[in-house]
ZALO-360962 format. One record per residue: residue in three letters; x, y, z of N, C-alpha, C in turn. Coordinates in steps of 0.02 Angstrom, whole numbers, plus 50000, padded with zeros to 5 digits. Layout:
N
+-----+-------+-------+-------+-------+-------+-------+-------+-------+-------+
!  aa !    nu !    nv !    nw !   cau !   cav !   caw !    cu !    cv !    cw !
+-----+-------+-------+-------+-------+-------+-------+-------+-------+-------+
! ALA !     X !     Y !     Z !     X !     Y !     Z !     X !     Y !     Z !
...
+-----+-------+-------+-------+-------+-------+-------+-------+-------+-------+
// end
This chain:
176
+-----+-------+-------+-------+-------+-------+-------+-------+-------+-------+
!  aa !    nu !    nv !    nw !   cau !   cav !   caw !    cu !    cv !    cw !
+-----+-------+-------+-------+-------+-------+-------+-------+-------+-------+
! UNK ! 49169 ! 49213 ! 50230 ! 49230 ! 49238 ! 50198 ! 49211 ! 49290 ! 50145 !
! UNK ! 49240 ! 49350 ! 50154 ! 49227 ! 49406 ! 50084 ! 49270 ! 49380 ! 50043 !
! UNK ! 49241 ! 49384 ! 49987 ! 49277 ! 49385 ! 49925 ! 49296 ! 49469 ! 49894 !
! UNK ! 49353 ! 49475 ! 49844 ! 49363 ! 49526 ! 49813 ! 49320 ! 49522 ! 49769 !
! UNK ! 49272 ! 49561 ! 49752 ! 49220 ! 49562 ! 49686 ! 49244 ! 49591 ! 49619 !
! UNK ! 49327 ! 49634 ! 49600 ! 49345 ! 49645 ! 49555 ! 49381 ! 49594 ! 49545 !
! UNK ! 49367 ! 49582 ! 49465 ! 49397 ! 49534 ! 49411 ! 49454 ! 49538 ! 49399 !
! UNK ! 49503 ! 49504 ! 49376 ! 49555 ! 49512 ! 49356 ! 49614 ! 49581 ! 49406 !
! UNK ! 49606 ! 49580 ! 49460 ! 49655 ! 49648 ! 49490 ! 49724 ! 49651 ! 49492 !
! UNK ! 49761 ! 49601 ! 49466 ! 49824 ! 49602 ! 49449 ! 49861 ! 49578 ! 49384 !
! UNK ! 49825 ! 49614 ! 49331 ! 49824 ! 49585 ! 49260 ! 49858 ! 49512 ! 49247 !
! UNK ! 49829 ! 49469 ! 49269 ! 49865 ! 49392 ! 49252 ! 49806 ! 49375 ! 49205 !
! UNK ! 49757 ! 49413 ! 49179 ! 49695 ! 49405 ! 49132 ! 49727 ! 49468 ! 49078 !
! UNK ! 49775 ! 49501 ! 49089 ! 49806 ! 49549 ! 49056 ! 49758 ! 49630 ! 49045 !
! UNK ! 49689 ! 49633 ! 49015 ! 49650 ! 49692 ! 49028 ! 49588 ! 49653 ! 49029 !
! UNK ! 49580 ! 49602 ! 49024 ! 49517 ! 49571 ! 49023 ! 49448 ! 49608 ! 49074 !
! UNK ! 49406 ! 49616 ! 49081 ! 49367 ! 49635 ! 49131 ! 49372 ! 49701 ! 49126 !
! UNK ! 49405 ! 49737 ! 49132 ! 49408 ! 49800 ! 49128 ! 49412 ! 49855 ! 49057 !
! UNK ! 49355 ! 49914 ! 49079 ! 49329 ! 49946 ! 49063 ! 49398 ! 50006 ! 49035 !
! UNK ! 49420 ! 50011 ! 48971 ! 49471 ! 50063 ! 48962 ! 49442 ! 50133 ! 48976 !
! UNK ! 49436 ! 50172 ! 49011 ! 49414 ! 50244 ! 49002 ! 49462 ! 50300 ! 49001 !
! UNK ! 49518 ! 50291 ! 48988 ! 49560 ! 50337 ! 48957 ! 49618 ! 50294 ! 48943 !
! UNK ! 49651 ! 50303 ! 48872 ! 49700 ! 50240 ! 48873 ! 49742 ! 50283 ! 48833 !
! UNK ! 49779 ! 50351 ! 48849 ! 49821 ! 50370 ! 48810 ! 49919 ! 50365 ! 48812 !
! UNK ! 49923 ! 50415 ! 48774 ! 50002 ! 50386 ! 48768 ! 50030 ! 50329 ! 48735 !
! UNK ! 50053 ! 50308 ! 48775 ! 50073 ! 50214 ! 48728 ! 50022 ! 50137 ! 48765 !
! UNK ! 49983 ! 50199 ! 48782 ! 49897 ! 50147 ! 48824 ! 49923 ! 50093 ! 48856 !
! UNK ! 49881 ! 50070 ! 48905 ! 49886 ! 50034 ! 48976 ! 49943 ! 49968 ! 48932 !
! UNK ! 49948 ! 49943 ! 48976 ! 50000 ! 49885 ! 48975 ! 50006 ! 49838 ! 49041 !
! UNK ! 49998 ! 49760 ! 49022 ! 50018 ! 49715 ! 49090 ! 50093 ! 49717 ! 49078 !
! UNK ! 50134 ! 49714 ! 49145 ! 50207 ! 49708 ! 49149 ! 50218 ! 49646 ! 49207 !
! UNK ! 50256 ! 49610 ! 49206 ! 50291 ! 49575 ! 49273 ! 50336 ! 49596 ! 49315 !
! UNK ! 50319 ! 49573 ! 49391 ! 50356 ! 49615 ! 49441 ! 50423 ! 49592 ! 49414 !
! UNK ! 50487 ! 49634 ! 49444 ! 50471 ! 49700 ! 49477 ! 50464 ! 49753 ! 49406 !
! UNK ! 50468 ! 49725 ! 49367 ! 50485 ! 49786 ! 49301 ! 50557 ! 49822 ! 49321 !
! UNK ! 50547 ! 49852 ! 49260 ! 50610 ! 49904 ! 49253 ! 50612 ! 49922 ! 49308 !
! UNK ! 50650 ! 49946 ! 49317 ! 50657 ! 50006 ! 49384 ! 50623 ! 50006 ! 49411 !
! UNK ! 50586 ! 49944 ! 49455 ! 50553 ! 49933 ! 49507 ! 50535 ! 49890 ! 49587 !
! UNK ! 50497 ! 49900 ! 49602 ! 50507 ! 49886 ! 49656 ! 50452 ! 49794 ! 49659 !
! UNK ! 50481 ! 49740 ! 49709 ! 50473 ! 49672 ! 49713 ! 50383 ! 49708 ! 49773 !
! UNK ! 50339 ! 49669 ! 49731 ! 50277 ! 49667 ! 49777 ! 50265 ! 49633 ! 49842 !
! UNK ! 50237 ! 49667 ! 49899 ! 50245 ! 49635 ! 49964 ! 50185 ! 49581 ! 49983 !
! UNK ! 50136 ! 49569 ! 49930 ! 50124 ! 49494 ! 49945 ! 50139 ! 49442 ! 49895 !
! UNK ! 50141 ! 49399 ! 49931 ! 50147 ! 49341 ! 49905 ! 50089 ! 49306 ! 49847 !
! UNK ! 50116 ! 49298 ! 49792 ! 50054 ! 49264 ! 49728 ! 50025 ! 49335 ! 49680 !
! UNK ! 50061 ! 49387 ! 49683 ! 50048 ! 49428 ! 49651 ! 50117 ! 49475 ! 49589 !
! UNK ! 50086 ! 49428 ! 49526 ! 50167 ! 49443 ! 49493 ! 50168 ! 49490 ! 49448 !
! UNK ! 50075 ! 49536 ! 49421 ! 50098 ! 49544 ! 49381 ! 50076 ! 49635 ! 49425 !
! UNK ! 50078 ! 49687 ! 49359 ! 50028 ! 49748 ! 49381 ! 50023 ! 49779 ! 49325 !
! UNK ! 49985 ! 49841 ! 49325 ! 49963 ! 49858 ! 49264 ! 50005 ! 49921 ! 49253 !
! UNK ! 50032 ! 49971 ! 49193 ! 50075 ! 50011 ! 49186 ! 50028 ! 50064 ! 49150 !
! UNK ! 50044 ! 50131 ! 49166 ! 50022 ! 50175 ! 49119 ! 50078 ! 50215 ! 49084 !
! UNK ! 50053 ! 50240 ! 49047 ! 50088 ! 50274 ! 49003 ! 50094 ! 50359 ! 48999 !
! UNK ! 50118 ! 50403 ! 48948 ! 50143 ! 50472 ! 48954 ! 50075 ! 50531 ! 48946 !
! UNK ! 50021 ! 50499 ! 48940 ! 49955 ! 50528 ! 48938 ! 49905 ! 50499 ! 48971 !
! UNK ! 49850 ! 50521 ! 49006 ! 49811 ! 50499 ! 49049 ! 49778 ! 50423 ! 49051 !
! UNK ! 49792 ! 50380 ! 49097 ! 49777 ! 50307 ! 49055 ! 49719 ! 50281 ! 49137 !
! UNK ! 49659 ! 50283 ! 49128 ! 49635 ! 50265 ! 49170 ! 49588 ! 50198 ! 49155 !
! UNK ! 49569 ! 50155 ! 49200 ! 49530 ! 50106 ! 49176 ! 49483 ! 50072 ! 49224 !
! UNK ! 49406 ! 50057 ! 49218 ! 49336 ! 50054 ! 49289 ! 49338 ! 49982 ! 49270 !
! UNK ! 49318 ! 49961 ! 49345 ! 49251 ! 49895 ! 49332 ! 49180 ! 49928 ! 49339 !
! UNK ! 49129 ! 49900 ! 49321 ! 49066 ! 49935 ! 49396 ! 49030 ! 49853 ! 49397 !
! UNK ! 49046 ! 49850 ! 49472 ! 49010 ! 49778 ! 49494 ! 48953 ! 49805 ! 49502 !
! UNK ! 48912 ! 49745 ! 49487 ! 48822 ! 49731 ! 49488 ! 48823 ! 49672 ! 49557 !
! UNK ! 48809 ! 49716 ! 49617 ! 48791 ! 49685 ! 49678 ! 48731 ! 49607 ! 49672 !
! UNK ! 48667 ! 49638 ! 49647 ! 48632 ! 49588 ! 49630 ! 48669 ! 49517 ! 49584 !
! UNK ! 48695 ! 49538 ! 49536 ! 48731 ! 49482 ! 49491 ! 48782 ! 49447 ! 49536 !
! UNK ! 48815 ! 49483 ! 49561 ! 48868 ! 49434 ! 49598 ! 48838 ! 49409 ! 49688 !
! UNK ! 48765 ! 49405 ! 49664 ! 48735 ! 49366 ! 49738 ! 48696 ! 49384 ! 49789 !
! UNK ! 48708 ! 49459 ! 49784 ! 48689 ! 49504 ! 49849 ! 48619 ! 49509 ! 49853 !
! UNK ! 48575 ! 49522 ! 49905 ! 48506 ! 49519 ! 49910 ! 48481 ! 49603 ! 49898 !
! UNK ! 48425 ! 49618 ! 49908 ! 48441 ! 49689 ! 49914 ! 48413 ! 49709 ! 49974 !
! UNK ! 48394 ! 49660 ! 50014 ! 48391 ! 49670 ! 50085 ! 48469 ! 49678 ! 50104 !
! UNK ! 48498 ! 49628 ! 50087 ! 48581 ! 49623 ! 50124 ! 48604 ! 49702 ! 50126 !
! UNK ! 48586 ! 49722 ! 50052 ! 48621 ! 49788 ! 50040 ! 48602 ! 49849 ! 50052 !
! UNK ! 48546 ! 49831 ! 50070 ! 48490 ! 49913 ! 50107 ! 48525 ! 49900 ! 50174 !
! UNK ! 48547 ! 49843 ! 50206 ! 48574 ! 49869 ! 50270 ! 48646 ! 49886 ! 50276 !
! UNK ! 48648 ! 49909 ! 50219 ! 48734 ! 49948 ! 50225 ! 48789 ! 49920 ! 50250 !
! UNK ! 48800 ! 49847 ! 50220 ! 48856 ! 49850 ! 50252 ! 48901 ! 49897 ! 50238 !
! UNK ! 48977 ! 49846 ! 50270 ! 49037 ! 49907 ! 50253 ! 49062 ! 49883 ! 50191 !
! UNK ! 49082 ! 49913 ! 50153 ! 49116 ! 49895 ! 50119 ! 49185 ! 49941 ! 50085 !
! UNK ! 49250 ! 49870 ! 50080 ! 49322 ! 49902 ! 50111 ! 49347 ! 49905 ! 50030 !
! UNK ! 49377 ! 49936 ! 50016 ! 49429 ! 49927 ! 49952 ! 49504 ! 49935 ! 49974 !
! UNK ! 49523 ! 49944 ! 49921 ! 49599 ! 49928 ! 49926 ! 49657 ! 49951 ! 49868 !
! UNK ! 49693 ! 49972 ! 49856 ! 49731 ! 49967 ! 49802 ! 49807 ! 49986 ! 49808 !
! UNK ! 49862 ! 49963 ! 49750 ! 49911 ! 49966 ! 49780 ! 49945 ! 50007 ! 49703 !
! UNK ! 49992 ! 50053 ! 49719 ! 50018 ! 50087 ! 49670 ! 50107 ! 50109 ! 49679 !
! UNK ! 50135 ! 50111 ! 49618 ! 50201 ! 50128 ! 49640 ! 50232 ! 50169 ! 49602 !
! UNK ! 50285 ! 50198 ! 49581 ! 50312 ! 50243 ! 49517 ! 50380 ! 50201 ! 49500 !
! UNK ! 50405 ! 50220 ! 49454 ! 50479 ! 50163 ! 49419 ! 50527 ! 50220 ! 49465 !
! UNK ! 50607 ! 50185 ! 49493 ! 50638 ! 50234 ! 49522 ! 50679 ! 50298 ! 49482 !
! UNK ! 50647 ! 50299 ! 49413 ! 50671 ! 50360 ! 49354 ! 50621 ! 50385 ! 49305 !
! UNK ! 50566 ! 50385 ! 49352 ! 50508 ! 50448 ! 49317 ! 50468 ! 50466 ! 49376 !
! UNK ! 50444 ! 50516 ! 49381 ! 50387 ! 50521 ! 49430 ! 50314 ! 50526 ! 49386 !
! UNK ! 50254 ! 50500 ! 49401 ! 50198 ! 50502 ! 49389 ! 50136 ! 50524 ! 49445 !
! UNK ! 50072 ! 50520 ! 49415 ! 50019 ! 50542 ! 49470 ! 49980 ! 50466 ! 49468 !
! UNK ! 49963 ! 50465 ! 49528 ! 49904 ! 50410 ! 49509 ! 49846 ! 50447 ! 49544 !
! UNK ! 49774 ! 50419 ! 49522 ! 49705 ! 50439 ! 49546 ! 49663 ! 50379 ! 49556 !
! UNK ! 49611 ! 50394 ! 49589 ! 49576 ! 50325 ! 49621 ! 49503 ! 50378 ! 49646 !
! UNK ! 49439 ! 50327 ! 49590 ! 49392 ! 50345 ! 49617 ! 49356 ! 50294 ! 49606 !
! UNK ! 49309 ! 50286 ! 49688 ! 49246 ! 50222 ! 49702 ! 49204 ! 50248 ! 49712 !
! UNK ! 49137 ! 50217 ! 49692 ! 49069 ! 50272 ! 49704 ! 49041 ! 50194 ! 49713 !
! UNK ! 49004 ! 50210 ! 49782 ! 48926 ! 50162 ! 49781 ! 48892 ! 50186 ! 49734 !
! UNK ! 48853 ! 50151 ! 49712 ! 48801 ! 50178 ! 49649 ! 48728 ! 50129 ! 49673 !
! UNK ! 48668 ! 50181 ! 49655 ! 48593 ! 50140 ! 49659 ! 48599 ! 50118 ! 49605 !
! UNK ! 48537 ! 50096 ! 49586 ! 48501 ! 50066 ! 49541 ! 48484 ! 50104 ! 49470 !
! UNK ! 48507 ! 50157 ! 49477 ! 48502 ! 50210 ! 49419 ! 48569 ! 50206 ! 49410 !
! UNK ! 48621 ! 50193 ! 49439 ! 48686 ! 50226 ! 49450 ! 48699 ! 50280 ! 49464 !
! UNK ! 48666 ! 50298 ! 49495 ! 48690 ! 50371 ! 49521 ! 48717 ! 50375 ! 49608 !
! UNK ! 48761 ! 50424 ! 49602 ! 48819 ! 50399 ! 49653 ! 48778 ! 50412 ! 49724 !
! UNK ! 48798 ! 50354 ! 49767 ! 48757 ! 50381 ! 49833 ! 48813 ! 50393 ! 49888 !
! UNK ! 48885 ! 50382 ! 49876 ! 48945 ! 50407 ! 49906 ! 49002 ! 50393 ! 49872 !
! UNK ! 49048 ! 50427 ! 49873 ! 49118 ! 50428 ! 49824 ! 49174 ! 50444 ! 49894 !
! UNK ! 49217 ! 50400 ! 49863 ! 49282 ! 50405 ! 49874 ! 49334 ! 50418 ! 49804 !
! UNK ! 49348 ! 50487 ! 49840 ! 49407 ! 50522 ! 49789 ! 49440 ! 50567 ! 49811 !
! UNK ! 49532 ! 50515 ! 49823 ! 49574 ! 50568 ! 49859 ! 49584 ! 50611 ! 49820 !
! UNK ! 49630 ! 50637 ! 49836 ! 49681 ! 50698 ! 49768 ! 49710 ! 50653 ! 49765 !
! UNK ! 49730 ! 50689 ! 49683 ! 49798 ! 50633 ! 49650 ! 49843 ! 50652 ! 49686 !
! UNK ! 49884 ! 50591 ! 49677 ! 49949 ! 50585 ! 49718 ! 50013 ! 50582 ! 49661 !
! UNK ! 50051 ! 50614 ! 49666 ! 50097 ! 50627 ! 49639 ! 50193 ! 50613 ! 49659 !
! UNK ! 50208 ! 50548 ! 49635 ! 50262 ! 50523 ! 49643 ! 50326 ! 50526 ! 49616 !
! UNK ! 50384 ! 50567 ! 49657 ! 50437 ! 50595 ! 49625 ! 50497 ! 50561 ! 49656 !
! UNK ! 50519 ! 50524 ! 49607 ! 50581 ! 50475 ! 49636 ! 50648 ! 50520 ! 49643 !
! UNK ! 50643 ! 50584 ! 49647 ! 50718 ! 50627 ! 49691 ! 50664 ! 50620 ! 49767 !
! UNK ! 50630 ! 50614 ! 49782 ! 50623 ! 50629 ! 49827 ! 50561 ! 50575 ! 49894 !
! UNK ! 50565 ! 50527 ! 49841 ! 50497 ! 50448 ! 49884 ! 50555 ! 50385 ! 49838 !
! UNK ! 50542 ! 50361 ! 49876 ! 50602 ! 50257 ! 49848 ! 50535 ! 50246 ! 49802 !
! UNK ! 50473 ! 50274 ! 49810 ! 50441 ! 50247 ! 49739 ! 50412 ! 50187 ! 49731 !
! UNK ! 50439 ! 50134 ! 49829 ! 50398 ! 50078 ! 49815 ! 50332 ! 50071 ! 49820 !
! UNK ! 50287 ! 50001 ! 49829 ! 50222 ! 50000 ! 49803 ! 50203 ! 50031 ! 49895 !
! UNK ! 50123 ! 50077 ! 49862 ! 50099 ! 50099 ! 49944 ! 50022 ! 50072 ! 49925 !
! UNK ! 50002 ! 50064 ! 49973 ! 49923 ! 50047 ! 49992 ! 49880 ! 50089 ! 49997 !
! UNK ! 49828 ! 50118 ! 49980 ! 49775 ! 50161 ! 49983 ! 49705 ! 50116 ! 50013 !
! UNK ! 49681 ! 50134 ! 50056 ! 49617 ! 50097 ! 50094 ! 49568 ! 50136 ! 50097 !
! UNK ! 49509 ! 50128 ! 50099 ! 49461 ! 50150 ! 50124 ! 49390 ! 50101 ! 50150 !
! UNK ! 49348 ! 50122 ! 50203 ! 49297 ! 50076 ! 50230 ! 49246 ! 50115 ! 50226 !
! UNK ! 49188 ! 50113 ! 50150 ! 49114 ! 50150 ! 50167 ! 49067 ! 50128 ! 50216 !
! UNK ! 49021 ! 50179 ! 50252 ! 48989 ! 50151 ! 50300 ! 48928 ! 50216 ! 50295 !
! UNK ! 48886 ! 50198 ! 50344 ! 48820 ! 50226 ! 50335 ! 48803 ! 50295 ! 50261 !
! UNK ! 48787 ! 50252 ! 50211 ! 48788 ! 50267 ! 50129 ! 48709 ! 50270 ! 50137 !
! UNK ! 48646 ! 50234 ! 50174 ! 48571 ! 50252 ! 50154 ! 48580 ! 50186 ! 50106 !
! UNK ! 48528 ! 50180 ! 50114 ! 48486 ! 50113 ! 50057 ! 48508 ! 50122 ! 49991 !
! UNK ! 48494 ! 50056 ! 49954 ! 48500 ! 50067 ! 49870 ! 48546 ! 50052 ! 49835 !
! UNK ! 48609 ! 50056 ! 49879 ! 48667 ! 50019 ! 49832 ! 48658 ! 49956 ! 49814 !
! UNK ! 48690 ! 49947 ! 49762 ! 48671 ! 49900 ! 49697 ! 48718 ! 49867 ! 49654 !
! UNK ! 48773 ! 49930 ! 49659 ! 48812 ! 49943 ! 49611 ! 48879 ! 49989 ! 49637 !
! UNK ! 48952 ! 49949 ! 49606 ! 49011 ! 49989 ! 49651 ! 49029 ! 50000 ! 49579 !
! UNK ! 49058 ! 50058 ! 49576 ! 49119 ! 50086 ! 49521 ! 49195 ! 50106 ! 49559 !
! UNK ! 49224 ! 50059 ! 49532 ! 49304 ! 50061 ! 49549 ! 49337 ! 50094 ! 49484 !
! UNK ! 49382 ! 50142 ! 49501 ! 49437 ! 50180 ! 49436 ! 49478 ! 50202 ! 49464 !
! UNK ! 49524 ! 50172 ! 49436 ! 49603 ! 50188 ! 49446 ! 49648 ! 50210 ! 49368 !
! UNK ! 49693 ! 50222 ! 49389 ! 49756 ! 50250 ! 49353 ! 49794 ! 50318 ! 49367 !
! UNK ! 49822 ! 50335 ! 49316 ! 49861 ! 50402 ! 49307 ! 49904 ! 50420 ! 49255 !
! UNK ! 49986 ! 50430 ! 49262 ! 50014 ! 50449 ! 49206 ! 50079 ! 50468 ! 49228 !
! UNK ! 50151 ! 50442 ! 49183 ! 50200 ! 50499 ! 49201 ! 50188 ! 50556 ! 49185 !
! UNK ! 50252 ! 50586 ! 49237 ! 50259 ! 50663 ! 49247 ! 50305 ! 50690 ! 49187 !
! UNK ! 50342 ! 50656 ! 49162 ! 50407 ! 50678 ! 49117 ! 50366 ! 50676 ! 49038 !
! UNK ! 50310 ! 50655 ! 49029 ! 50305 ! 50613 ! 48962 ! 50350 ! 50597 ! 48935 !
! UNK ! 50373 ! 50543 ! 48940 ! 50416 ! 50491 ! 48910 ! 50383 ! 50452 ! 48863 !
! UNK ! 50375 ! 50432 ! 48794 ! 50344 ! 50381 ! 48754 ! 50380 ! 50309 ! 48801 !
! UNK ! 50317 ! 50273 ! 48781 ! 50327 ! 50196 ! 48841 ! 50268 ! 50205 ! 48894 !
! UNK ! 50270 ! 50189 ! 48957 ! 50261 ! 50144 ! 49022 ! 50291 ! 50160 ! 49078 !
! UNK ! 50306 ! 50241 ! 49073 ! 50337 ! 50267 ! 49141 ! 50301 ! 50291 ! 49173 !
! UNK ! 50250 ! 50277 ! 49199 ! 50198 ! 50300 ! 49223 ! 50177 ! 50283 ! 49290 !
! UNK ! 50116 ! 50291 ! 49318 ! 50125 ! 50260 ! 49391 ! 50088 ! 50189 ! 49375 !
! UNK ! 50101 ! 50133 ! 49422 ! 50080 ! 50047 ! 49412 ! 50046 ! 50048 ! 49469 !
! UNK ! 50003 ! 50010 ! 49450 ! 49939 ! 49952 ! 49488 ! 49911 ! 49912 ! 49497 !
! UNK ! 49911 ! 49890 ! 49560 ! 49906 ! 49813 ! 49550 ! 49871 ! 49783 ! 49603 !
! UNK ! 49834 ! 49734 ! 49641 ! 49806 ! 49716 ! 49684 ! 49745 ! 49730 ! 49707 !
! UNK ! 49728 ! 49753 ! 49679 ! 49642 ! 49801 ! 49677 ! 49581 ! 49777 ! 49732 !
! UNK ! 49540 ! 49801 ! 49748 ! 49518 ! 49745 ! 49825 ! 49453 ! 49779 ! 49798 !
! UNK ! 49403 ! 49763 ! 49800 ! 49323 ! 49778 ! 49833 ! 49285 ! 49723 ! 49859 !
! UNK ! 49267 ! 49749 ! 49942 ! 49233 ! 49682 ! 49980 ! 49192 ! 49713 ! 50018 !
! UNK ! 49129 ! 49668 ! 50013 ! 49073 ! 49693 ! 50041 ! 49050 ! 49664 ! 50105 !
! UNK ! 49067 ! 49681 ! 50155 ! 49043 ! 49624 ! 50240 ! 48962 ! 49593 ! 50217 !
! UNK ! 48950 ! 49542 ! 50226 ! 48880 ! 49540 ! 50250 ! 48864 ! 49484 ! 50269 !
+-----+-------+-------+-------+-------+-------+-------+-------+-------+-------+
// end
């Protein structure tokens, strides 16, 4: 059975575990579904998510493969490994969200990244509910060690508050 290796991914630990690396505006915030002007989450056991605010509010884990078990045989043979994350906008602001994962060696230095373009959510024109972003790394070369997960973004209107884009459900799993 994979486990998710990020901590806390639906703030019910509120920011615990996680790394603030940009926390502006009226800075990150746990909220309960659905919030204001929002939309009810489509699984089941997931109540809360995280909110940003009117200036750039982003926030990392970086898992240590070795610490949480992994051999470094297991991990020189590459597995796959899948992430996940789920994001939404309130139905009266639009915001951007961004999402970047990097395998990392043993130095930390990146040996593949995943980083879409920001996505940018405008409720004249998307319902704004929560969407899924996936990705599955695969033949990365030896050495990973180490994953860096970062997410967030920001409203579009700057509004003082939490109108920003939300996140919640966060996934990193490693086959092996």
């Amino acid at each position: 059975m994979t486990r998710n290796l990020l901590r806390n991914p639906s703030g019910e630990e509120q920011l615990e575990f996680w790394e603030l690396t940009e926390n502006g505006g009226s800075q990150w915030k746990v909220e309960e579904m659905p919030g204001d002007c929002g939309h009810d989450f489509c699984i089941e056991g997931v109540a809360k998510y995280f909110a940003t605010s009117f200036e750039l509010c982003l926030k990392r884990q970086v898992i240590d493969l070795l610490a949480e078990g992994f051999t470094s045989d297991q991990l020189d043979a590459q597995p796959a490994v899948n992430v996940e994350d789920w994001y939404c906008a309130r139905t009266d602001c639009g915001c951007t969200y961004e999402l970047t994962v990097s395998l990392l060696d043993e130095n930390q230095e990146v040996l593949q990244e995943f980083k879409p373009d920001p996505v940018t959510l405008d409720p004249d024109s998307d319902d704004c509910s929560w969407k899924q972003v996936s990705h599955t790394f695969s033949d990365y070369g030896p050495g990973m060690r180490f994953i860096s997960f970062e997410h967030g973004g920001q409203d579009a209107n700057f509004w003082d508050g939490w109108f920003g884009v939300r996140v919640t459900g966060s996934s990193v799993t490693v086959e092996v």
